[in-house]
DOFIDO-765052 format. One record per residue (C-alpha): residue in three letters; y, z, x; residue number from 1. Coordinates in nm, 2 decimals. Layout:
BEGIN
ala; Y; Z; X; NUM
...
//
This chain:
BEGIN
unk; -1.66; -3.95; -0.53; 1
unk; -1.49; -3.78; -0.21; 2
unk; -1.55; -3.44; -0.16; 3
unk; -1.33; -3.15; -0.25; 4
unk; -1.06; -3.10; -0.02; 5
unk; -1.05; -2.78; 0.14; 6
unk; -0.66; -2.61; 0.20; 7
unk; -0.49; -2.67; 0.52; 8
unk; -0.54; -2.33; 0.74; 9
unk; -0.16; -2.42; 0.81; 10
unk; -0.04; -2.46; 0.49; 11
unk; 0.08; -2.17; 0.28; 12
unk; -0.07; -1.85; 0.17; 13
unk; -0.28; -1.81; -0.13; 14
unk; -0.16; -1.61; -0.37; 15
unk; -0.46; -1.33; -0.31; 16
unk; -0.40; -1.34; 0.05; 17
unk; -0.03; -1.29; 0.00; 18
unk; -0.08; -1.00; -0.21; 19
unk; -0.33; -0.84; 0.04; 20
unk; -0.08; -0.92; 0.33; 21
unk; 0.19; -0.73; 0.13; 22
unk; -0.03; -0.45; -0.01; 23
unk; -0.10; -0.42; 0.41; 24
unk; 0.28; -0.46; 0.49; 25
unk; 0.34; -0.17; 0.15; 26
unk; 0.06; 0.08; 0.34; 27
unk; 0.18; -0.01; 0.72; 28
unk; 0.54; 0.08; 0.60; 29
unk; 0.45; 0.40; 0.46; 30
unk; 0.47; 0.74; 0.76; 31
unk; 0.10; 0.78; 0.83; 32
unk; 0.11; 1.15; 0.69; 33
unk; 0.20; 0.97; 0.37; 34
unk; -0.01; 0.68; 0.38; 35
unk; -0.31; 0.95; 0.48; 36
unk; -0.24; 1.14; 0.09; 37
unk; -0.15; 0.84; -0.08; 38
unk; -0.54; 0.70; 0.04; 39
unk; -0.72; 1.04; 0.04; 40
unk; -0.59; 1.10; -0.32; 41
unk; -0.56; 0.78; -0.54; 42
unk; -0.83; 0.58; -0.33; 43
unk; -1.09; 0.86; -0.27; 44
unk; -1.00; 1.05; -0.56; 45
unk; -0.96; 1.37; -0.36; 46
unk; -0.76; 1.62; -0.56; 47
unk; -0.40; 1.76; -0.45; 48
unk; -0.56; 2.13; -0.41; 49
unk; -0.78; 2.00; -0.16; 50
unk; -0.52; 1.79; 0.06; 51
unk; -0.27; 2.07; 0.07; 52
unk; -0.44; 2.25; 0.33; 53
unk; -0.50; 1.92; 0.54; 54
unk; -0.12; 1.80; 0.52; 55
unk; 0.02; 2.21; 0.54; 56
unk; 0.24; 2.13; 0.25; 57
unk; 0.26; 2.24; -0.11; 58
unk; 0.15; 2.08; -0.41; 59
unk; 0.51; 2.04; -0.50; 60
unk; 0.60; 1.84; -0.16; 61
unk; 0.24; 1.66; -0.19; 62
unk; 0.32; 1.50; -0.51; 63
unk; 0.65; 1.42; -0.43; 64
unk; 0.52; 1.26; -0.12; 65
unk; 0.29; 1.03; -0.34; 66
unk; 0.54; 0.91; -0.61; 67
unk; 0.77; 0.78; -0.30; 68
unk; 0.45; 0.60; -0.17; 69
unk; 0.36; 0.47; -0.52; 70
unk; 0.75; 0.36; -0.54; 71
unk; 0.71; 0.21; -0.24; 72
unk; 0.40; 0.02; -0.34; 73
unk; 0.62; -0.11; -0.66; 74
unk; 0.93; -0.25; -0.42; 75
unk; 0.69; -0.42; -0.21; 76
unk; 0.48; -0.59; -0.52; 77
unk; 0.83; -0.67; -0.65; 78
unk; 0.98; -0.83; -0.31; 79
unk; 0.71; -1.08; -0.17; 80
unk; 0.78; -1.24; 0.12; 81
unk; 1.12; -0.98; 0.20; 82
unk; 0.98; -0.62; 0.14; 83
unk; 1.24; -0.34; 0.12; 84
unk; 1.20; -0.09; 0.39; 85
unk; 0.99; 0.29; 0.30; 86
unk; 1.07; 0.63; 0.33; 87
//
């Protein structure tokens, strides 16, 4: 019995690296400001009161700010391989 044969480094993406490597693309696409609240608040679980004072914005503008990241998020899950330009 040969051994398993391990995938050609060449060959195509795996499906987990493809979805890192876009999730990366998503959060590179995003204006660092952005990217900064969207990370801070659903990653770190910091709450809008306390990132308003970091970012100079109100909550208003905060969670508008997020739900175009998290939009932005959705188009790139939904467009592997040709991602959709961000806001």
């Amino acid at each position: 019995m040969s051994p398993p044969s391990r995938p050609d480094p060449a060959g195509p993406p795996r499906p987990a690296e493809q979805v890192w490597t876009t999730f990366l693309s998503a959060l590179e696409a995003l204006p660092a400001d952005v990217r900064l609240l969207l990370l801070l608040h659903d990653v770190a679980g910091a709450p809008i009161e306390e990132l308003m004072p970091l970012l100079g914005l109100p909550a208003a503008e905060c969670r508008q700010r997020l739900e175009a990241a998290h939009a932005c998020l959705r188009a790139h899950a939904r467009h592997l391989g040709a991602p959709p330009a961000c806001p």
